[in-house]
C-alpha positions in Angstrom: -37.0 11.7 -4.9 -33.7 12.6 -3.2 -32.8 11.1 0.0 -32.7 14.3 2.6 -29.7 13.4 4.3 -27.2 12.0 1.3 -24.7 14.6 1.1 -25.2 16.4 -2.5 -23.9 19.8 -3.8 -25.9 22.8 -3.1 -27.7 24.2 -6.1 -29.8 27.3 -5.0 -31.6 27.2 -8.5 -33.0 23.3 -7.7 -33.5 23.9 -3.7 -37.1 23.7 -2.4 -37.4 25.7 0.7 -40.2 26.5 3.4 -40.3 29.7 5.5 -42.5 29.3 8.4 -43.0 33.0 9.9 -45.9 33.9 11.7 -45.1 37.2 10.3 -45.7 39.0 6.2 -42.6 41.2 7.0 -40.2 38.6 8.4 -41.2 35.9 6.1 -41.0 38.2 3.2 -37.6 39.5 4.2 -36.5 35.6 4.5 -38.2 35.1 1.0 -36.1 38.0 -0.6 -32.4 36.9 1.1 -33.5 33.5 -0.5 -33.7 35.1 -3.5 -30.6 37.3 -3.6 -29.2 33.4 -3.4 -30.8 32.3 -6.4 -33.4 30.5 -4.4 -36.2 30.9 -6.2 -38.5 28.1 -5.2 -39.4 29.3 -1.5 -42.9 28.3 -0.2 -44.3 30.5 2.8 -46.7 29.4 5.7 -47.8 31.8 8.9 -49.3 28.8 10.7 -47.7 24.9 11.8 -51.6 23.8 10.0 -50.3 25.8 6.8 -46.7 24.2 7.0 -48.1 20.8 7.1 -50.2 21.5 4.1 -47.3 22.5 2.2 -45.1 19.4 3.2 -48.2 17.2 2.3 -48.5 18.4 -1.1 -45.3 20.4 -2.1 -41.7 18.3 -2.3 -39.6 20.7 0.3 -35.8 20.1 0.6 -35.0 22.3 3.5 -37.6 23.9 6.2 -36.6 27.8 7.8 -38.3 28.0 11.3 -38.5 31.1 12.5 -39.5 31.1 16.1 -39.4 33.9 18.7 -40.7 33.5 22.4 -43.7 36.4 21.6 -45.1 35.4 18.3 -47.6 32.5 19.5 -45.8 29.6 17.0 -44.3 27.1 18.6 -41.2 26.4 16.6 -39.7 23.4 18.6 -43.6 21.4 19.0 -43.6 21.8 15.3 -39.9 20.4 14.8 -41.3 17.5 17.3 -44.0 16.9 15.5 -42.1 16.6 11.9 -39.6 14.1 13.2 -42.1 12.0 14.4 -44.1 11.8 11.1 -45.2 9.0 9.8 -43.7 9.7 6.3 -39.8 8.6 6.2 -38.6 11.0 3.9 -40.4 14.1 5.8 -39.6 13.2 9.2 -35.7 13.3 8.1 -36.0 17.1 6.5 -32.9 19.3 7.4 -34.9 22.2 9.7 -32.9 25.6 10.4 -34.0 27.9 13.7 -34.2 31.5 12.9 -34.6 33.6 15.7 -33.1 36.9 17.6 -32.8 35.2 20.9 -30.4 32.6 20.2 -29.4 31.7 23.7 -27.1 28.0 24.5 -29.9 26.8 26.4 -32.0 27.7 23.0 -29.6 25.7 21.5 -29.6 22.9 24.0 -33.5 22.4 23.4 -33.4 22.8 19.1 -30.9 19.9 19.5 -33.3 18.1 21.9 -36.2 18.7 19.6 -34.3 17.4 16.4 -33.3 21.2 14.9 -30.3 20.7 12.5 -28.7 24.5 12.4 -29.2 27.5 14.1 -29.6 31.1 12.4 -29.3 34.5 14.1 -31.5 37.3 13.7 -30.6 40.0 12.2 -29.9 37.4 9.0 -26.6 38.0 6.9 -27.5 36.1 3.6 -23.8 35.0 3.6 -24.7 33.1 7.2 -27.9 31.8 5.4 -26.1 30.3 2.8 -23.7 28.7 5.2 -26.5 26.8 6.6 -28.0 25.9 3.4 -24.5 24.3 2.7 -24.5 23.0 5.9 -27.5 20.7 5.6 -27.5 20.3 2.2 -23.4 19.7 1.5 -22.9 18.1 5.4 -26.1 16.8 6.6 -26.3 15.6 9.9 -27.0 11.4 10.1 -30.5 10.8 11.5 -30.5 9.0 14.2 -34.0 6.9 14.8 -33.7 5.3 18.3 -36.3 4.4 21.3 -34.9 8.2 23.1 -34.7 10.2 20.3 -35.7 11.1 16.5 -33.7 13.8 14.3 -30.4 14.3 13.5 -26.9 13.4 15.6 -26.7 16.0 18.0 -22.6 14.9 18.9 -21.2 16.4 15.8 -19.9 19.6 16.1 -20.0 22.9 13.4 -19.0 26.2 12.8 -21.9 27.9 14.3 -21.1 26.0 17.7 -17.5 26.3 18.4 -14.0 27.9 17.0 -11.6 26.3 19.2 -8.7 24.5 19.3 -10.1 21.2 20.6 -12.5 21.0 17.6 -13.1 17.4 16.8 -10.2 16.3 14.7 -11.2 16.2 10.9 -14.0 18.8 11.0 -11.9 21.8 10.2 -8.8 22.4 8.3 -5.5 22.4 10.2 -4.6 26.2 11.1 -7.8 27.6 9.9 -10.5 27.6 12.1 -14.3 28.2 11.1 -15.3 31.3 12.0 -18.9 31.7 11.8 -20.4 34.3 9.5 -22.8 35.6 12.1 -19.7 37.3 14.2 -17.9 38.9 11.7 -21.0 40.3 10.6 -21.7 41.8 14.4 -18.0 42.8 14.9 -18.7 45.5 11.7 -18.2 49.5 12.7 -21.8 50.0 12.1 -23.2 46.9 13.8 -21.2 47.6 17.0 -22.0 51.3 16.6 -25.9 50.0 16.4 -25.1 47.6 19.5 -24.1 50.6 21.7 -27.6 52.2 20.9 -29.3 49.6 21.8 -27.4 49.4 25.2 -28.3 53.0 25.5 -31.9 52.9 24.5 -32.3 50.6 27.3 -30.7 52.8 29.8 -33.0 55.8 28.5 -35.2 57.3 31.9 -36.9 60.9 31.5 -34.9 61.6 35.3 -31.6 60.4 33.7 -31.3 62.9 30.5 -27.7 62.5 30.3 -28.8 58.4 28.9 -30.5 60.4 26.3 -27.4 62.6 25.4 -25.3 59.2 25.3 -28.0 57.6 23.1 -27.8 60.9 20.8 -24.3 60.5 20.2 -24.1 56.5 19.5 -27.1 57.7 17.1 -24.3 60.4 15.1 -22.4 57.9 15.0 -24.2 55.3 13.3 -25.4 58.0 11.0 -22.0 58.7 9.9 -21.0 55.4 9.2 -24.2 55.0 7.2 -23.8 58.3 5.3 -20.0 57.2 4.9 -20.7 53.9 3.3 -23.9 56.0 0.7 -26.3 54.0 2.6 -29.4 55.4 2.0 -31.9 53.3 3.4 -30.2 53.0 6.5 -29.7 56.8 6.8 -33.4 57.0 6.4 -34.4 54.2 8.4 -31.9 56.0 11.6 -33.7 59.2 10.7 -37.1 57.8 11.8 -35.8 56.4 14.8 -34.0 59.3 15.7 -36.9 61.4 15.5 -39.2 59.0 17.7 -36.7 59.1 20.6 -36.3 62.8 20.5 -39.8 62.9 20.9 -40.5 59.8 23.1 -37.7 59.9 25.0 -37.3 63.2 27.0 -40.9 62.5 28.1 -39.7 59.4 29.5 -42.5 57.0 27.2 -40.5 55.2 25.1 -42.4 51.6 23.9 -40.2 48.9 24.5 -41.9 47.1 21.5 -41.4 50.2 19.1 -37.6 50.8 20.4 -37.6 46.6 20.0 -38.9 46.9 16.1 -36.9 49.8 15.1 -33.6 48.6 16.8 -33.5 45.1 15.0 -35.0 47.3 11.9 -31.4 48.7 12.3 -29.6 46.3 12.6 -31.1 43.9 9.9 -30.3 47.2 7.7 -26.6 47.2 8.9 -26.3 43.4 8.6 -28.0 43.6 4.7 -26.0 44.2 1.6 -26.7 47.0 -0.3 -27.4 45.3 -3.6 -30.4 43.0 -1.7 -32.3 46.7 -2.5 -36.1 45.9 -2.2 -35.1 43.8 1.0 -33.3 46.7 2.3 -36.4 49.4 1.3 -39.4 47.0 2.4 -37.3 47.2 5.8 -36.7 51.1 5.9 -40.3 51.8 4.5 -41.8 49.0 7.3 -40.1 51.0 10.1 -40.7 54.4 9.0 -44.5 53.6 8.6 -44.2 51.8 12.0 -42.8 54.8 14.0 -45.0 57.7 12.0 -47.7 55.7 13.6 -47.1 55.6 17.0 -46.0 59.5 17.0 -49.4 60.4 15.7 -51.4 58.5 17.9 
């Protein structure tokens, strides 16, 4: 069996990977990206007991945490508890973070906890498959010391910095790494989407000109959609649309249900069209979601 941390060339086809999600959709949506990649062999767990009963009797090669402040895992015990395993091999598996509220402190405690890379919700498959590269192509050494167990948290990567005092030797001269995460948020639609969600969060029932503001970043986005034949997108703004017209004038807008439909959007907007059951199972999810709340 491989060593986890010698440098070999990705092969999606050959690559063992574990999605822990507390979550069917999320993990499901992380399965199909996966598989857009060719990644075929992806093993799921909901729980840190199920994860360790996968590592204990599947081979894994590389372990997707997704972690969010609200969903009762906690991602950075169960990285601590993996790099202190007993078993060599398992305690040096490359781990990626997945979650929407990457923050530099976040970052600051992955590091701490022995987290390799870092991956941004909504998920571009082109940013996952940078940091399949990363830790597959570029591990990180492991460091195993009396202070600390994971990999070296000096080296630095695309998904940290971009600037001109990048360590010399980890970019090319004149080209600097741009990580795939902003060009997919500087898009028309994404920063279309982003000015929504700035809106949405203005939205008062004594402030209706927020709504008329949120209205018009909504035609917006809905002509970008319709302009680029987006179809699941188009619906997926159509169901949103409708639950602020209704929720919104009366001032009762869930946060969680603006939350949900909001990154629904965006994971839409940050999806390429041809990852089409990832893209429906997302527009279907948040239809279903909304259709709910307004008939209760």
């Amino acid at each position: 069996m491989h060593d986890p941390r010698k440098p070999r060339a990705l092969k999606p086809r050959t690559l063992s990977v574990m999605v822990l999600d507390t979550t069917n959709f999320s993990r499901n949506l992380i399965n199909d990206i996966l598989r857009g990649l060719t990644v075929t062999n992806v093993h799921g767990a909901r729980t840190a007991d199920a994860a360790r009963f996968c590592l204990a009797d599947t081979p894994i090669d590389v372990i997707l945490v997704s972690w969010e402040e609200t969903d009762g895992l906690d991602g950075l015990g169960f990285v601590r508890e993996l790099r202190r395993n007993s078993d060599d091999r398992m305690r040096r598996l490359p781990v990626v973070l997945v979650t929407s509220g990457l923050t530099r402190q976040m970052v600051i405690n992955g590091r701490d906890a022995g987290v390799d890379e870092f991956l941004a919700k909504p998920i571009a498959p082109v940013a996952l498959k940078q940091r399949l590269e990363m830790v597959v192509e570029t591990p990180r050494p492991f460091v195993d010391c009396a202070v600390y167990l994971g990999p070296c948290r000096r080296r630095k990567n695309p998904a940290d910095y971009h600037g001109d005092k990048r360590r010399r030797g980890e970019r090319t001269a004149g080209a600097p790494l741009i990580d795939a995460d902003e060009l997919e948020a500087k898009t028309p639609i994404r920063m279309a989407l982003a000015s929504l969600r700035g809106a949405c969060a203005q939205l008062r029932a004594s402030e209706p000109q927020t709504l008329t503001i949120a209205g018009l970043h909504m035609k917006t986005s809905k002509d970008l959609a319709s302009a680029a034949k987006d179809h699941a997108l188009l619906s997926a703004l159509a169901a949103f649309e409708a639950y602020l017209s209704v929720a919104g004038p009366l001032g009762k807008m869930d946060e969680n249900v603006t939350s949900i439909g909001l990154s629904a959007l965006e994971q839409l907007a940050t999806l390429p069209q041809g990852y089409t059951a990832a893209r429906e199972s997302v527009a279907m999810a948040l239809g279903k979601a909304i259709q709910k709340k307004l008939a209760a």
